[in-house]
C-alpha positions as CSV (number, residue, x, y, z in Angstrom):
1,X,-91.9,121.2,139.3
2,X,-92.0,123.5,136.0
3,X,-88.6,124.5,134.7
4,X,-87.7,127.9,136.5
5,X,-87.2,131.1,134.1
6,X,-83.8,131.6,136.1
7,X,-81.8,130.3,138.7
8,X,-80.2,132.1,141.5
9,X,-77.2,130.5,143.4
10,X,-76.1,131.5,146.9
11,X,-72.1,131.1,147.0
12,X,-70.3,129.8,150.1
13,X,-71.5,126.7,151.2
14,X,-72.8,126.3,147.9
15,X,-70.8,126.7,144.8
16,X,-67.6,125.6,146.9
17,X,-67.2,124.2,150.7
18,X,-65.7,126.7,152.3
19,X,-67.5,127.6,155.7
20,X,-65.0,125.8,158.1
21,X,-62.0,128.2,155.9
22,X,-65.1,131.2,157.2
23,X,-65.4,129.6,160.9
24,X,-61.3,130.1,161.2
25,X,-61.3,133.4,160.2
26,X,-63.7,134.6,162.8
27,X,-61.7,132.7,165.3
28,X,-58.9,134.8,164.3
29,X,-60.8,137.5,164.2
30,X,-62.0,137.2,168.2
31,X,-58.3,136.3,169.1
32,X,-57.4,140.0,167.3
33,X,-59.6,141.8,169.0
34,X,-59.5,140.1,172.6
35,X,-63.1,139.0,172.5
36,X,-64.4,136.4,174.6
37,X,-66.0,134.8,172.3
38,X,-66.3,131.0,171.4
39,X,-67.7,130.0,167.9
40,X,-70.8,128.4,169.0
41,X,-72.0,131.3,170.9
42,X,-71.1,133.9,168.0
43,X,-73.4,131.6,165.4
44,X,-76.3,131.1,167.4
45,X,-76.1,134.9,168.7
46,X,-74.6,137.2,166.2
47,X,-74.2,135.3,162.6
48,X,-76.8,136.5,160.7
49,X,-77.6,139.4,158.0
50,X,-74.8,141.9,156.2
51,X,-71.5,142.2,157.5
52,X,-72.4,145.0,158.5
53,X,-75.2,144.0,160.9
54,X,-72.8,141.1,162.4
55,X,-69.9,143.5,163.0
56,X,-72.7,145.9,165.0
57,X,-73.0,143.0,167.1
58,X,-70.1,142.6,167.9
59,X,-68.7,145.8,168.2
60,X,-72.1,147.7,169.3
61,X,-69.6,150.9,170.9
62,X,-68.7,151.3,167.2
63,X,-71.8,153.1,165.3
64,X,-70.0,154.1,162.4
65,X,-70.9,152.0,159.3
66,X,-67.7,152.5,157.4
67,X,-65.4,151.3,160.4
68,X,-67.0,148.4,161.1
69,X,-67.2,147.2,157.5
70,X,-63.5,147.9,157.8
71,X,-62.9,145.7,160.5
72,X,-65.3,143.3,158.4
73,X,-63.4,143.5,155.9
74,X,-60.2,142.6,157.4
75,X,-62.2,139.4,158.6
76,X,-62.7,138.7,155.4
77,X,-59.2,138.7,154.0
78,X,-57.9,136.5,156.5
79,X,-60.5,133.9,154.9
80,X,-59.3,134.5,151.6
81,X,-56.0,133.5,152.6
82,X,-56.8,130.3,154.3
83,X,-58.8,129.1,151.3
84,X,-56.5,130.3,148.7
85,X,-54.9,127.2,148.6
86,X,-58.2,124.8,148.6
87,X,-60.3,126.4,146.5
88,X,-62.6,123.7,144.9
89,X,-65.9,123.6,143.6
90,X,-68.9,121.6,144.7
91,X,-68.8,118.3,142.8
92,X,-70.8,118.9,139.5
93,X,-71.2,122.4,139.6
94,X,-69.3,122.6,135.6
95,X,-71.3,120.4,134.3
96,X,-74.7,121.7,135.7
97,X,-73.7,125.3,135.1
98,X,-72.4,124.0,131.5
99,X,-76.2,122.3,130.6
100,X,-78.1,125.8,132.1
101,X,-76.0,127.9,129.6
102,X,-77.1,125.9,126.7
103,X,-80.6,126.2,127.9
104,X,-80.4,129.8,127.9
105,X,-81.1,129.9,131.5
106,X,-80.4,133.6,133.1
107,X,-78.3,132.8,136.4
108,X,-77.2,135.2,139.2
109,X,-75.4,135.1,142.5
110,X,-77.0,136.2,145.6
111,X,-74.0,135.8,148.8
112,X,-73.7,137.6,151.5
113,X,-70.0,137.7,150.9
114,X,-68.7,141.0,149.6
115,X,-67.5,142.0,146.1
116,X,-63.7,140.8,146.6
117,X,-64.9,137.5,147.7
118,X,-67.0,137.3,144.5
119,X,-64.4,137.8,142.3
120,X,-62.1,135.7,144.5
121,X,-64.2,132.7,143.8
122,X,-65.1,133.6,140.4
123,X,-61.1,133.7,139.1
124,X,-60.6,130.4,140.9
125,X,-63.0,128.5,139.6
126,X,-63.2,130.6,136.3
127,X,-67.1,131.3,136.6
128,X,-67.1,135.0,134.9
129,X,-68.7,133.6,131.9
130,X,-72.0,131.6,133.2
131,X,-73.7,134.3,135.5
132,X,-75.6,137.5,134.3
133,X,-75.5,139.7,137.6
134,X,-74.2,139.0,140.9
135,X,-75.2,140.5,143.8
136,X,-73.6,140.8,147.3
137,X,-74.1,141.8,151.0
138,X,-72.7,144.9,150.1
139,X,-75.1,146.3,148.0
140,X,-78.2,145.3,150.2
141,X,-79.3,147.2,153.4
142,X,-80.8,143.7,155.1
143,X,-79.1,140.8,155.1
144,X,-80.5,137.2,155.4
145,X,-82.8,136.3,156.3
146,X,-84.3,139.0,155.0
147,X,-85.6,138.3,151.3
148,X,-84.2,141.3,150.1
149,X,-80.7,140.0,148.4
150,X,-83.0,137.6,146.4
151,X,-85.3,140.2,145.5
152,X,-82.7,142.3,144.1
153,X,-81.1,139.2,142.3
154,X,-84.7,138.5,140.6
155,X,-84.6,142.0,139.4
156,X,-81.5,142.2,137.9
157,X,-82.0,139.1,135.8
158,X,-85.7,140.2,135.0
159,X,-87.7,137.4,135.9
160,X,-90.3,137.4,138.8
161,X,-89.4,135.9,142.1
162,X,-91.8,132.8,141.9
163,X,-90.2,132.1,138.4
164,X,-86.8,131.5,140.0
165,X,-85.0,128.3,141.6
166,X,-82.9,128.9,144.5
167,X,-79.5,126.8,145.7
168,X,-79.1,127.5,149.5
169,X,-77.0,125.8,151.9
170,X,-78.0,127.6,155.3
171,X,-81.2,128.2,157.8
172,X,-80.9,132.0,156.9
173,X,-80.5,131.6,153.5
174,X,-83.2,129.2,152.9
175,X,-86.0,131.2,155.1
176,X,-84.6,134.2,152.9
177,X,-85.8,132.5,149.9
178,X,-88.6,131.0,150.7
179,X,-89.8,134.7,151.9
180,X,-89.1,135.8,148.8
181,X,-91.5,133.3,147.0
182,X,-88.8,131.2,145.4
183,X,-88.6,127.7,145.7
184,X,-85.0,126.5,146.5
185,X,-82.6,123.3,146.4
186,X,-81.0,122.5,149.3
187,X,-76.5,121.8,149.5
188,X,-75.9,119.4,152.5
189,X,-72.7,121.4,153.2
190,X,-74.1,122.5,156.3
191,X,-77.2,120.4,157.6
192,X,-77.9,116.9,156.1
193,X,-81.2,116.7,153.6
194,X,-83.9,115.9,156.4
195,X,-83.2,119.2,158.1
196,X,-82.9,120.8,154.7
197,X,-86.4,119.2,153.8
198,X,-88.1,120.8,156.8
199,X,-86.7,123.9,156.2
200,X,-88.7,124.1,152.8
201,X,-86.3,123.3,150.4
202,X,-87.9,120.8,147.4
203,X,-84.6,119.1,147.0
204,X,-81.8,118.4,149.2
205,X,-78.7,117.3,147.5
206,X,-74.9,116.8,148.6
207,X,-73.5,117.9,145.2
208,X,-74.6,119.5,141.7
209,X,-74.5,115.7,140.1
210,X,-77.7,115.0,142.1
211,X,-80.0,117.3,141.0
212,X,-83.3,116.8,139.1
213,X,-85.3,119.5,137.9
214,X,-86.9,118.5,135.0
């Protein structure tokens, strides 16, 4: 495929492997608020789009947006503290970032994760210097997988959607990719490179020391 103008990178499940650090925290969130509620059953039912969206579906008495980003929120920092300690990024993710710079390739972030886990990531892994914009599920009405987060990451770096490469890990985040008319690679954090494949994805690689896209 021709060299992309710019690449956009999801962030859990992609830059690091951290969704099992994610799946605990919801646990701990059902156990706080006495729901019946095994992990299997939220994923398949109610984990999908903005925080936002999830916590509605979870908590669909609750109609005020601010409360149950709150409550999101609190999910959120009980993650940060399991992974605190075992923060590590996908194997070649240094090196790859390092090459991109000296191409003068415009890179953004596009996570559903909110602005503190951005910046949690980001000062663990000392990434502040390689990426141009970021964007999070905050500061999107739909979440995957919508398009719309990619969209708004194209924008920011100025390049048009079909010019950019996407790094994706998940179903949603994938479809939200593809819908946005970007071609994407695929991280085998969370289903192995056949699945990945038929998703749409033109690669499918377990780490950043695989990937060929010249």
């Amino acid at each position: 495929m021709p060299y992309p103008k710019a690449l956009i990178f999801d962030m859990d499940g992609t830059l690091v492997d951290n969704m099992e650090y994610h799946k605990q925290s919801w646990i701990e969130l059902f156990k706080f608020h006495q729901l019946d509620l095994d992990y299997t059953t939220f994923d398949n039912q109610y984990h999908k789009g903005s925080l936002v969206e999830i916590m509605a579906r979870l908590f669909p008495h609750i109609e005020d947006n601010k409360e149950l980003f709150s409550i999101g929120s609190y999910k959120e920092e009980l993650y940060r503290e399991l992974y605190r300690p075992h923060v590590k990024a996908i194997d070649g993710l240094h090196p790859f970032l390092n090459l991109q710079r000296e191409r003068k390739i415009p890179m953004g972030i596009a996570t559903m994760g909110d602005q503190h886990n951005i910046d949690f990531i980001f000062k663990a892994l000392k990434l502040e210097t390689y990426f141009h914009s970021t964007t999070g599920g905050h500061q999107v009405t739909n979440g995957k997988p919508h398009p719309e987060i990619f969209l708004t990451a194209a924008q920011k770096l100025g390049v048009a959607p079909e010019d950019c490469l996407v790094f994706e890990d998940t179903r949603s985040g994938v479809t939200a990719a593809r819908a946005a008319g970007m071609q994407v690679i695929g991280l085998t954090t969370m289903f192995d490179q056949k699945t990945l494949l038929e998703l749409g994805c033109v690669q499918a690689v377990d780490d950043f020391n695989e990937i060929d896209i010249i």
